[in-house]
C-alpha positions as CSV (number, residue, x, y, z in Angstrom):
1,X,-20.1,-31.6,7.9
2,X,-16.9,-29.8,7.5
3,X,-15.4,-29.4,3.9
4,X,-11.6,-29.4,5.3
5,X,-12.5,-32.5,7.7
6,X,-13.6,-34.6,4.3
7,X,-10.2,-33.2,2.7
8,X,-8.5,-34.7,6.2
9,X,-10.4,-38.3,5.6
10,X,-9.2,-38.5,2.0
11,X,-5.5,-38.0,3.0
12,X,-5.0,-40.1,5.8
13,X,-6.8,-43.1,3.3
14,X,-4.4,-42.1,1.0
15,X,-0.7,-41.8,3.3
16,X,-3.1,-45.7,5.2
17,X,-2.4,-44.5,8.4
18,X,-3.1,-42.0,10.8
19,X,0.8,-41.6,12.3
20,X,1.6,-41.2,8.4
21,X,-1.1,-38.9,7.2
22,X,-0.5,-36.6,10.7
23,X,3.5,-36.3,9.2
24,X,2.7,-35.6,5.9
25,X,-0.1,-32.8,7.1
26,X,2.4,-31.4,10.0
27,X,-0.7,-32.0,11.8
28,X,-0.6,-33.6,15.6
29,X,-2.1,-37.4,15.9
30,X,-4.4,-36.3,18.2
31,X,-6.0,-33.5,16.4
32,X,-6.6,-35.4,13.7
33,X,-8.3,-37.7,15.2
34,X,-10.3,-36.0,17.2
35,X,-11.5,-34.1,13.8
36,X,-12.2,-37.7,12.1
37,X,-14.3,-38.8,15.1
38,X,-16.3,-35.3,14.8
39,X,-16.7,-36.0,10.6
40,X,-18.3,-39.6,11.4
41,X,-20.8,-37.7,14.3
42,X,-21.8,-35.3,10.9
43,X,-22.0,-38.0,9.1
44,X,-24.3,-40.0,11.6
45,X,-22.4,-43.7,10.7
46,X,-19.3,-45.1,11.2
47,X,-16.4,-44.4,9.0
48,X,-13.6,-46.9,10.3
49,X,-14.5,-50.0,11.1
50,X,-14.3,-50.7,15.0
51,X,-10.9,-52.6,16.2
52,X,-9.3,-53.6,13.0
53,X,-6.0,-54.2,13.7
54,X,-4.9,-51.1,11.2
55,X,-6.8,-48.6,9.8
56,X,-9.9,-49.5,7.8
57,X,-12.1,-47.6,6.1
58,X,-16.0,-48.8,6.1
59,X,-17.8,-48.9,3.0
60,X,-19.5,-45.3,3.3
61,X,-15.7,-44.5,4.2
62,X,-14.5,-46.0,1.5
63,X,-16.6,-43.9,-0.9
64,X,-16.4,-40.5,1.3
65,X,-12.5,-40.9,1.3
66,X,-12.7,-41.1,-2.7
67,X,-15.6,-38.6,-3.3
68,X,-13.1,-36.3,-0.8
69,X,-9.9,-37.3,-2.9
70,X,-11.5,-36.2,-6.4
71,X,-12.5,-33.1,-4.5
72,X,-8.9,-32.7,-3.4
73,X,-7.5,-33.2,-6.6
74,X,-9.3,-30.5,-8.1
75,X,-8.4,-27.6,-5.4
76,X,-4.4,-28.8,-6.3
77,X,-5.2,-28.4,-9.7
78,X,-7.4,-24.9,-8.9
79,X,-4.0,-23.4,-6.8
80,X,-1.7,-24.8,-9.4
81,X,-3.6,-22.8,-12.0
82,X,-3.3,-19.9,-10.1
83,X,0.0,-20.1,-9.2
84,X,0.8,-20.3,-13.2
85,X,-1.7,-17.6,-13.8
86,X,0.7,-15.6,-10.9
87,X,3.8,-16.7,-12.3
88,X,2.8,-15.9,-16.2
89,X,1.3,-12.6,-17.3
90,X,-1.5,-13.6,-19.3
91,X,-5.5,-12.7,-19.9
92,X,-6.9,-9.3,-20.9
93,X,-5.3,-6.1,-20.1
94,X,-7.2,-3.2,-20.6
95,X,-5.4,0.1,-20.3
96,X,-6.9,3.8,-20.5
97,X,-4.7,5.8,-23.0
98,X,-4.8,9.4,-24.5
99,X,-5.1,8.3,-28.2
100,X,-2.2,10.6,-30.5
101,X,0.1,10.0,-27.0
102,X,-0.3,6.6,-27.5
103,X,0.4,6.5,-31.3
104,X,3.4,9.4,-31.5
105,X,5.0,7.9,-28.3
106,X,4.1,4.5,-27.4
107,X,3.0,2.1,-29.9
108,X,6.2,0.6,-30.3
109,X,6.7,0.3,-26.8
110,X,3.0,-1.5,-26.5
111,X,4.0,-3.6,-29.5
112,X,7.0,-5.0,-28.0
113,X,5.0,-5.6,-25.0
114,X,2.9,-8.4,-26.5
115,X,5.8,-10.0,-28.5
116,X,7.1,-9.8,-24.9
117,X,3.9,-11.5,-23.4
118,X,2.5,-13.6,-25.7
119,X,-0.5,-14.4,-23.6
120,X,-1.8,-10.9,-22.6
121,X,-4.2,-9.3,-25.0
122,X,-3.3,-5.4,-24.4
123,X,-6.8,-3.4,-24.9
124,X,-6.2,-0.1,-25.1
125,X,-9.1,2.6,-24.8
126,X,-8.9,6.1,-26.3
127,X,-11.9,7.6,-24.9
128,X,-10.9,10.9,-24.1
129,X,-12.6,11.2,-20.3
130,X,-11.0,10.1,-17.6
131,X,-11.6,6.4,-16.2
132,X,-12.9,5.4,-13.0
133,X,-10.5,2.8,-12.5
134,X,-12.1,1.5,-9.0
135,X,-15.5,1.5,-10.8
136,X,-14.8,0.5,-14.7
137,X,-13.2,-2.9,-16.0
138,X,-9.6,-0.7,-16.6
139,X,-6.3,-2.1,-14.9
140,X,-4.3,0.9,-15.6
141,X,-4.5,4.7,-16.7
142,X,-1.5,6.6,-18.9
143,X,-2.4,10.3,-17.6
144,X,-0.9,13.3,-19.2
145,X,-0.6,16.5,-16.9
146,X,-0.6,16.8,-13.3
147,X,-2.7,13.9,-11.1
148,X,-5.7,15.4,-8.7
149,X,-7.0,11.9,-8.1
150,X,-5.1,11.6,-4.3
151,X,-7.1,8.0,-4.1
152,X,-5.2,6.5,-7.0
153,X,-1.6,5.3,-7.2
154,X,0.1,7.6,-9.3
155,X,3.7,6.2,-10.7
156,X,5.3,9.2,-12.6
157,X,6.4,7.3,-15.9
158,X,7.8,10.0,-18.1
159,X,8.8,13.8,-18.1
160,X,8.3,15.7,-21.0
161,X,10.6,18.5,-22.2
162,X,8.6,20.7,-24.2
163,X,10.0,23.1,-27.1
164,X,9.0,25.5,-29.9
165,X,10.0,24.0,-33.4
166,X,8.8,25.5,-37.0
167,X,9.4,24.3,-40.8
168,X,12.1,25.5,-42.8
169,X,9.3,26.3,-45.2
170,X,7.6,29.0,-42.4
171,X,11.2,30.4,-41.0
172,X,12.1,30.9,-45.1
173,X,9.1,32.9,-44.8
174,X,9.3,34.3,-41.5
175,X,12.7,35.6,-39.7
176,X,13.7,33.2,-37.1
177,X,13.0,35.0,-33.4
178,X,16.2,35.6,-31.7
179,X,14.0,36.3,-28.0
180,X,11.1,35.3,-26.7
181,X,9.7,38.6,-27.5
182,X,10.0,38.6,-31.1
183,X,7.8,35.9,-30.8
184,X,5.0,38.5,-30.9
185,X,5.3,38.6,-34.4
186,X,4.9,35.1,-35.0
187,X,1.9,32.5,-35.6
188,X,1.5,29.4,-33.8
189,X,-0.1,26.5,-34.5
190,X,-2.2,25.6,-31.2
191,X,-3.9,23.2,-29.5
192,X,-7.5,24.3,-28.4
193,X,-8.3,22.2,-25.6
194,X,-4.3,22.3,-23.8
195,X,-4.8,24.0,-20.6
196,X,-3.9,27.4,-20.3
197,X,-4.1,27.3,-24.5
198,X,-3.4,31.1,-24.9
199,X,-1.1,31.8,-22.1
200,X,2.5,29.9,-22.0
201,X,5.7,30.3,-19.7
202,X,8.6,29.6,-21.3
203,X,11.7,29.2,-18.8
204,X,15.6,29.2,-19.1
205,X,18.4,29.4,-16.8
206,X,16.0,30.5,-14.0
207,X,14.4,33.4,-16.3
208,X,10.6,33.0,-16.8
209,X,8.5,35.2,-19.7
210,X,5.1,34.8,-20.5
211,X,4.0,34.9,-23.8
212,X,0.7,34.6,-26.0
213,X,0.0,31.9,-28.5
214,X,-2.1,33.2,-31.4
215,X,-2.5,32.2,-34.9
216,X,-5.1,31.4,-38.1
217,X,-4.7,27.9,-37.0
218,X,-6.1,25.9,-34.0
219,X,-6.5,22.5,-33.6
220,X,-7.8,20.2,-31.1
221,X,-5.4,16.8,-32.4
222,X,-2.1,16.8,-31.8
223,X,-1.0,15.1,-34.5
224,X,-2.7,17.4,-36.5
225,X,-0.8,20.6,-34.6
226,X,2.4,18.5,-35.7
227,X,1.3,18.1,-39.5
228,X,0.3,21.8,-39.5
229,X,3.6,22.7,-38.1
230,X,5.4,20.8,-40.5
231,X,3.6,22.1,-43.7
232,X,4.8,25.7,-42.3
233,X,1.2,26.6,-40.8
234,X,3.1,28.4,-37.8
235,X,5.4,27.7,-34.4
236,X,4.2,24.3,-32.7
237,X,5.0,23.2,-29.0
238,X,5.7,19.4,-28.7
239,X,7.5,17.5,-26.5
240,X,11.2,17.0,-27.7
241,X,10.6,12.9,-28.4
242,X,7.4,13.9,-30.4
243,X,9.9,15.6,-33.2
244,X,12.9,13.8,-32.3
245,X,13.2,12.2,-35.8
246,X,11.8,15.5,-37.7
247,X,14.6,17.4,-36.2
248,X,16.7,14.8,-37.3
249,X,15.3,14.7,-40.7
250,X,14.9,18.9,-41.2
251,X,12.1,18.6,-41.7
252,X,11.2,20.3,-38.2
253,X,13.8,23.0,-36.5
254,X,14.1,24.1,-32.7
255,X,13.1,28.0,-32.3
256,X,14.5,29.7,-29.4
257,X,16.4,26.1,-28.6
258,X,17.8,27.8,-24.9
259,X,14.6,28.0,-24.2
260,X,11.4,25.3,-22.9
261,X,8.4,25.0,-21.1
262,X,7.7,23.7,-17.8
263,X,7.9,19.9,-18.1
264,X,5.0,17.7,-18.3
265,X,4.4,14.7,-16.1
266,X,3.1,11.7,-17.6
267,X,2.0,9.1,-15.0
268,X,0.4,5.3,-14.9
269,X,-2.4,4.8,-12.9
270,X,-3.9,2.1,-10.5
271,X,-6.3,1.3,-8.1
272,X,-3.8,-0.7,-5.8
273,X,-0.9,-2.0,-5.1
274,X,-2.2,-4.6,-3.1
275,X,-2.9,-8.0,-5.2
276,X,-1.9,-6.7,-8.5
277,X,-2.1,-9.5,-11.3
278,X,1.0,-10.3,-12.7
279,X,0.1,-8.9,-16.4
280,X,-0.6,-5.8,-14.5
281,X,2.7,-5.5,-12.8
282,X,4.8,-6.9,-16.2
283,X,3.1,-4.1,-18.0
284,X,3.9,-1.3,-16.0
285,X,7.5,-2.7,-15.2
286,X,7.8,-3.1,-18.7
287,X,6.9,0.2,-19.6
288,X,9.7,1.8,-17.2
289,X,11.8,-0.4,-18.6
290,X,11.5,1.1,-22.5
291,X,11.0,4.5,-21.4
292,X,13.3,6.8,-23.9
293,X,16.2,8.3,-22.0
294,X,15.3,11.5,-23.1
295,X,11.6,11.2,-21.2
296,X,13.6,10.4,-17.7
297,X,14.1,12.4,-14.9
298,X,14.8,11.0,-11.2
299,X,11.3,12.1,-10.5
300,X,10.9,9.0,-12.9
301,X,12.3,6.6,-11.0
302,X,11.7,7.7,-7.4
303,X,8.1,6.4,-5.4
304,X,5.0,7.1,-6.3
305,X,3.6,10.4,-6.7
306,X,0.5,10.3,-5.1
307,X,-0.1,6.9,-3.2
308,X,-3.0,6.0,-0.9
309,X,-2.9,2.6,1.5
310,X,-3.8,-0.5,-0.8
């Protein structure tokens, strides 16, 4: 006995006829009967009852055709459910972010992403490894630094300017270095586990010159680097929205302003493309939507970076 042919009994008892059922269904008279005279062979008894002048359902019809209906009912109910679900971000969205990124650069974003969406519950992981996203219960990945994952889809959301800033309170101490080489003479505050921690280029108007961080103080938190750099422990390097309000305030000042590092790509990683819930897709639309203007590039807005077929 075939599901679909049950489905086809309860309708055409429904629309009482089979010219009317065959219109409503788009289906051809013919075919449909042909499928209702197959059902009543599974079934081993007659459904309609022979020669009645329209068309009547037996008793075992009778109860088939309503059994079938309830059945019926419930798959409309299941695809209007999933149409809503479609149409309405909603359920749990886990997302895989580097912890001090997320809380120096994004919380307000993520928190105007729920008053947004009401019925997603954002999740978002700090661990500091790096998620299998194809394996793992994650829907999306914020990844700082280059992407060497070729089977992911990589979306590059942000590009980060990167400067040197001090304290008042270390440059007082300290004369302010008027090249990158008198920045020999300086401390820094750095971050232990950033790649390349001891050797940095710095780059302006196509000139390039290397140059060694070293210092009494090393950190492996970023927002640690930035509370040591603030209380005069040294030179710090942060992206330019990371201090955007401490330069504003004083309480942080560019060194060597002319000059920057090589910016660094932030990107937002999924699995697929293909069949992406719609809380996934409002998140990461959203996201591009509150990214600062001084974080965008037109690498930022272009296709992916790294894409596989999905």
């Amino acid at each position: 006995m075939k599901i679909d042919d049950l489905l086809l009994l309860a309708q055409v008892h429904k629309a009482g006829s089979l010219s009317a059922a065959s219109r409503q269904l788009d289906l051809p008279k013919a075919t449909l009967s042909r499928r209702l005279t197959a059902l009543e062979t599974s079934v081993g008894a007659r459904l309609f009852v022979p020669g009645a002048s329209r068309m009547t359902l037996t008793e075992l019809g009778e109860q088939l055709a309503e059994r079938a209906a309830r059945h019926d009912d419930d798959i409309a109910e299941t695809r209007h459910w999933l149409a809503s679900r479609e149409a309405t971000p909603q359920g749990r969205l886990r997302v895989s972010v580097p912890a001090e990124f997320a809380m120096l650069l994004l919380a307000d974003s993520f928190a105007r992403f729920v008053r947004r969406y009401p019925k997603v519950a954002l999740e978002l992981d700090t661990t500091p490894r790096r998620v299998d996203l194809f394996n793992e219960p994650y829907d999306v990945a914020v990844r700082v630094g280059p992407v060497d994952e070729p089977d992911l889809i990589a979306r590059q959301y942000m590009l980060l300017e990167r400067g040197l800033y001090a304290s008042p309170v270390y440059l007082q101490a300290r004369p302010a270095p008027q090249s990158p080489a008198d920045l020999a003479a300086h401390d820094f505050v750095v971050l232990s586990q950033a790649r390349d921690a001891n050797k940095r280029k710095l780059q302006s108007a196509g000139r390039v010159v290397e140059i060694d961080l070293h210092g009494p103080l090393e950190a492996n938190s970023v927002g640690l680097v930035l509370a040591l750099t603030r209380a005069g422990g040294g030179i710090g390097s942060f992206p330019f929205g990371m201090v955007a309000s401490d330069v504003e305030a004083g309480t942080l000042v560019p060194v060597l302003p002319d000059w920057r590092y090589e910016p660094l790509p932030v990107h937002l990683l999924t699995a697929s493309r293909r069949l992406m819930p719609a809380k996934t897709r409002a998140f990461i639309d959203h996201l591009f939507e509150t990214v600062p203007e001084w974080a965008q590039s037109k690498a930022v807005m272009g296709p992916p970076a790294a894409s596989r077929p999905g």
